[in-house]
N, C-alpha and C positions, 0 to 999 in steps of 0.2 A: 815933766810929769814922771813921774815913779811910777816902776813897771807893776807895782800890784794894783795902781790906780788903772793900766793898761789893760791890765788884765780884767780887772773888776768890770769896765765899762764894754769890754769883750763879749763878757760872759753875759754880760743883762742884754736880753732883750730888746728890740726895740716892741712897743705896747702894740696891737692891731686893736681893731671894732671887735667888738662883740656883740655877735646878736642880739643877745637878753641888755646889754649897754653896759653889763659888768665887766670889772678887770676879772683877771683870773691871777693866781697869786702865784708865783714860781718859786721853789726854794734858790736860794742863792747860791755862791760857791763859800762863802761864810757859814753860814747854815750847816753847807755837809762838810765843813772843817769841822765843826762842833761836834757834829754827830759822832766823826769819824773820834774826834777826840776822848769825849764821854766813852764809846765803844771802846777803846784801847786803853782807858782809866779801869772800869767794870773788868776787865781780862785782866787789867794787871792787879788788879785788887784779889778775884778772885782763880785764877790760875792755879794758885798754891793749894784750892781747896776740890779741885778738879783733880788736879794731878794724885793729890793724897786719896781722895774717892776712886779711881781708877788704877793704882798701884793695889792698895785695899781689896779691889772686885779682883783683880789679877791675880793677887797671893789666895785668894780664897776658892778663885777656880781648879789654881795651879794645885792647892793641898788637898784641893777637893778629887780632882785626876787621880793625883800620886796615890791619895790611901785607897780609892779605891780602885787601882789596879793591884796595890798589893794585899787587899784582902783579898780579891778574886783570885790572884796567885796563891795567898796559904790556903783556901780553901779546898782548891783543886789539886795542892800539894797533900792536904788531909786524906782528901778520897783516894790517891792513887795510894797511900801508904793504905789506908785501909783494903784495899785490893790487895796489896801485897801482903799483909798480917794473912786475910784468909786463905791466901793462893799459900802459904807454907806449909800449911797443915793440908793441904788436898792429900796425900801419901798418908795421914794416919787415919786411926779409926774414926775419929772426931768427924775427917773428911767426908768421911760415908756419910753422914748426915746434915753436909751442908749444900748448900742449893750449888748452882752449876753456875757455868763460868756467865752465861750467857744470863742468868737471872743475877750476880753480882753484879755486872757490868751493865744492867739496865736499873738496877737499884742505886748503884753512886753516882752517873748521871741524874737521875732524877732528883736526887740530895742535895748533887751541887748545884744543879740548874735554879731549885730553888733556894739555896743558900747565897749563890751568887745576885738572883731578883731583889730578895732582901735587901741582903747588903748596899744593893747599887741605890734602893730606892730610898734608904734611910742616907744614906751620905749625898747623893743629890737631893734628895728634898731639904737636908740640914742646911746647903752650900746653896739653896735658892733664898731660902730665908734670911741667912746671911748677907747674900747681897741683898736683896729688897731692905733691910736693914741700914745697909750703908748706904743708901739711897736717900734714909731719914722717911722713908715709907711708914706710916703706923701698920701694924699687922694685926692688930688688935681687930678690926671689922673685918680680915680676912679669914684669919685664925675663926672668929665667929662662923663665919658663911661657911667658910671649909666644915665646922661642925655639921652643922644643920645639914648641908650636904649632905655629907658623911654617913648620920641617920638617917637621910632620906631614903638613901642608897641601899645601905643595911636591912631597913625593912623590905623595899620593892626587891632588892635581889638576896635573900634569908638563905634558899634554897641552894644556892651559888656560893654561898659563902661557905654553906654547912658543907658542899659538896668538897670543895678545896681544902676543908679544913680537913676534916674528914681522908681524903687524900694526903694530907701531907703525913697525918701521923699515920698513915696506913707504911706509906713508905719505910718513915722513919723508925717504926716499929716492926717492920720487914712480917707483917703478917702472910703475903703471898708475893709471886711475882709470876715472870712470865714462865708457863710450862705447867705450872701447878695443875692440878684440878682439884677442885674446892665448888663446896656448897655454902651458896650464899643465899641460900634464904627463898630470894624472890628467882633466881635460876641456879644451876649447875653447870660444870660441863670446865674446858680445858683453858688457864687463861691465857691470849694471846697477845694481850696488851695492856701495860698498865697507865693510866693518866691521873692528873690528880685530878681531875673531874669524873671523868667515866674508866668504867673497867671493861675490857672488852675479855666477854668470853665464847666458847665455841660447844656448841654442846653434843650430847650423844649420835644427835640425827644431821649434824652439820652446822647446824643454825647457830647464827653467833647473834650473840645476847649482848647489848648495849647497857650496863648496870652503874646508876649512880649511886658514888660512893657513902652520897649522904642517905640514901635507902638503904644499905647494908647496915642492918643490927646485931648480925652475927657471922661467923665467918667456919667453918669447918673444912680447914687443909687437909687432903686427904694422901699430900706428896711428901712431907716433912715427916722425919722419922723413920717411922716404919708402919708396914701393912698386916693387917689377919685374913688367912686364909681357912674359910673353915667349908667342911665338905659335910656333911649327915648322908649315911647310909643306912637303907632299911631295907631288914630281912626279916624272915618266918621266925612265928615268936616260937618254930620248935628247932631252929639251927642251932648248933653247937658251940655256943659263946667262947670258947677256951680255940674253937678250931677258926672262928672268924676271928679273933683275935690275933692269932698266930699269921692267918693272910694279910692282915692290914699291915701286920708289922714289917713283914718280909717286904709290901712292895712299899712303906716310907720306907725302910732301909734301901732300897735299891734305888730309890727317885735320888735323895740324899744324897748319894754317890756319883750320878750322873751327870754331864753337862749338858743345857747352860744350868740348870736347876740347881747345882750345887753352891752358885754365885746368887741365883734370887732368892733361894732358901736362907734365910738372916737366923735361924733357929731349925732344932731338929723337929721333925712334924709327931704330932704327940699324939697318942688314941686314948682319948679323956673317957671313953668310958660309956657307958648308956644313957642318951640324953632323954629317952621314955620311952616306956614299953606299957604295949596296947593289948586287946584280944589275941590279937593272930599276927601281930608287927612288935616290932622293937624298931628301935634308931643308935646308931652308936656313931658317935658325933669324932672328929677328927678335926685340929688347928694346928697351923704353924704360923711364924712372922716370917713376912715375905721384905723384899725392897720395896719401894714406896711405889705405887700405882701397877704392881707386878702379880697383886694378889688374883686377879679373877684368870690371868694366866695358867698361875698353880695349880687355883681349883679345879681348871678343868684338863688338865694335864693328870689331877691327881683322880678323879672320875673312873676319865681313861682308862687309867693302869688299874682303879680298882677294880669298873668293870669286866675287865681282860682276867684278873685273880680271880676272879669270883667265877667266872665260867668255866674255867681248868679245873677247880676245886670242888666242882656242883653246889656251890654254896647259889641260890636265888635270891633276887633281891625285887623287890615289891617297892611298889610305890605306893604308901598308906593300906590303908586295908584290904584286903586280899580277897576275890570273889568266887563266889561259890562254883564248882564244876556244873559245867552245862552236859543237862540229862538230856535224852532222847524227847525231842516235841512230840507231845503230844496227837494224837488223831483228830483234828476238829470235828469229825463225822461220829464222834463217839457221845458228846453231849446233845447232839442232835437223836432223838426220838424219830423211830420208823414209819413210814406214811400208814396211813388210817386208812383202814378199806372203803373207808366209809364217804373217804374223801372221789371214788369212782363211781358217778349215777348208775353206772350199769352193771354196777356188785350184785351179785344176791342179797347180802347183807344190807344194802339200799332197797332193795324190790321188798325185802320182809318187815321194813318199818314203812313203807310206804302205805299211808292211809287207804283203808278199802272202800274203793268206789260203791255210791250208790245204786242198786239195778232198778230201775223202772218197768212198768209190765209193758211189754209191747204192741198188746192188743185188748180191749175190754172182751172178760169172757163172758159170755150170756148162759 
């Protein structure tokens, strides 16, 4: 007997009962030759179409890596030159007018942060489709659903959308950053933080205002640039215009020349001249350009010093219209009319209008 006959008659079974009186059917060791055979025919058939599908998913992950590490590299190579273009000019005049270290350095973060999301999400999302592709996946019913999503989306979150959009070119368009103060509309006040969703700002009284960006319709920077400082003083419309004149001058020339004021004064302070003249007031109005958010400083620095001129020189100064001298008050006992004698029942003047009794006879006379 030949040993695969041995083996065969090894392998089988001997039959038992069955409950139900059925056999029960056992694969053989023929059987799982076959299987095994068929299985290793189907691998070696298609192996070659495996291996080509997964070198394919490999090279498209690998290129998918590589570009996007070196776009995130030249991006972040962009911003720091861009720091560096406006860090050269901090020393000239130009620099006086550009925002500070501390508002560039939260403006090119925020740039790249979203230039880098971009980036990442367009190069992976291309490198998933790609593979799903190599898969032999159709994307067509995806691509579909992905829309319709997409618009679902669009509509239920509008506000979200306008708000980031809104944010990014707020950024990119460097309308404010952090430290400004700016009037936005729906609040004012100092900003302390900028997001591309919400703007956080701090206002006069403390309170910090939560503002989204998709709410802001207008925006009025009041730190870019430069500021106006303007002061109105009113005097008697009989003071001597040529000697008030000659005071305002003397004390802007001498603020002018002082420190720190000689550094927030961006122009010399000008006396424009009579902004209106009234009865008894005039107003003669005064401006200069200050540094940016430095004006309400000046103003009352520049007050100050006028008040101080104007009391040495006896010039007065009125606040709108000027009131009459107070005269001596009156007597109140003087509109009042002197008591009536007539108001005492026991005046004579009472006894002489008092009607005369009738006299009765007190006895019949016979």
């Amino acid at each position: 007997m030949s040993l695969s006959a041995v083996l065969l008659a090894a392998a089988t079974p001997s039959p038992s009962p069955s409950p139900s009186g059925t056999a029960v059917t056992v694969p053989t060791l023929q059987d799982a030759q076959e299987s095994a055979t068929n299985a290793a025919s189907w691998v070696e058939q298609n192996w070659s179409t495996w291996l080509a599908i997964g070198l394919r998913v490999l090279l498209i992950v690998v290129i998918a890596a590589v570009l996007r590490m070196t776009v995130r590299r030249a991006i972040t190579k962009l911003i720091d030159r861009m720091n560096r273009t406006v860090e050269s000019v901090d020393g000239t005049a130009l620099g006086g007018l550009l925002v500070n270290a501390e508002r560039r350095r939260q403006r090119s973060q925020a740039i790249g942060s979203v230039l880098r999301s971009v980036a990442s999400f367009v190069i992976l999302g291309t490198a998933a489709l790609m593979v799903l592709a190599t898969f032999e996946i159709n994307l067509a019913p995806l691509l579909a659903s992905a829309g319709v999503a997409g618009v679902a989306i669009g509509f239920g979150a509008r506000n979200l959308v306008t708000d980031f959009l809104s944010g990014v070119f707020m950024i990119l368009e460097d309308q404010y950053g952090v430290g400004d103060q700016i009037d936005a509309g729906v609040a004012s006040g100092e900003v302390i933080e900028v997001g591309l969703r919400v703007t956080k700002l701090r206002g006069d009284n403390g309170e910090i205002w939560y503002v989204r960006n998709g709410e802001v319709k207008r925006i009025g920077n009041l730190s870019q640039g430069w500021a106006t400082a303007g002061v109105d003083v009113t005097v008697k419309a009989s003071e001597n215009l040529d000697r008030v004149k000659a005071t305002l001058d003397a004390v802007t020339e001498r603020m002018s020349k002082e420190e720190p004021w000689n550094e927030l004064l961006w122009g010399p302070i000008e006396v424009l001249g009579l902004d209106s003249v009234l009865i008894d007031s005039m107003v003669v109005r005064l401006s200069a350009r200050t540094m940016p958010g430095k004006s309400v400083s000046v103003e009352r620095e520049l007050r100050w010093r006028v008040k101080r001129a104007f009391d040495e020189a006896n010039i007065r100064i009125v606040g709108g219209a000027t009131a009459d001298p107070v005269e001596d008050a009156a007597d109140p006992t003087e509109s009042v009319a002197a008591p009536s004698v007539y108001s005492n029942a026991d005046s004579p003047q009472v006894a002489a209008t008092s009607p005369i009794a009738s006299q009765r006879p007190s006895g019949r006379q016979l």
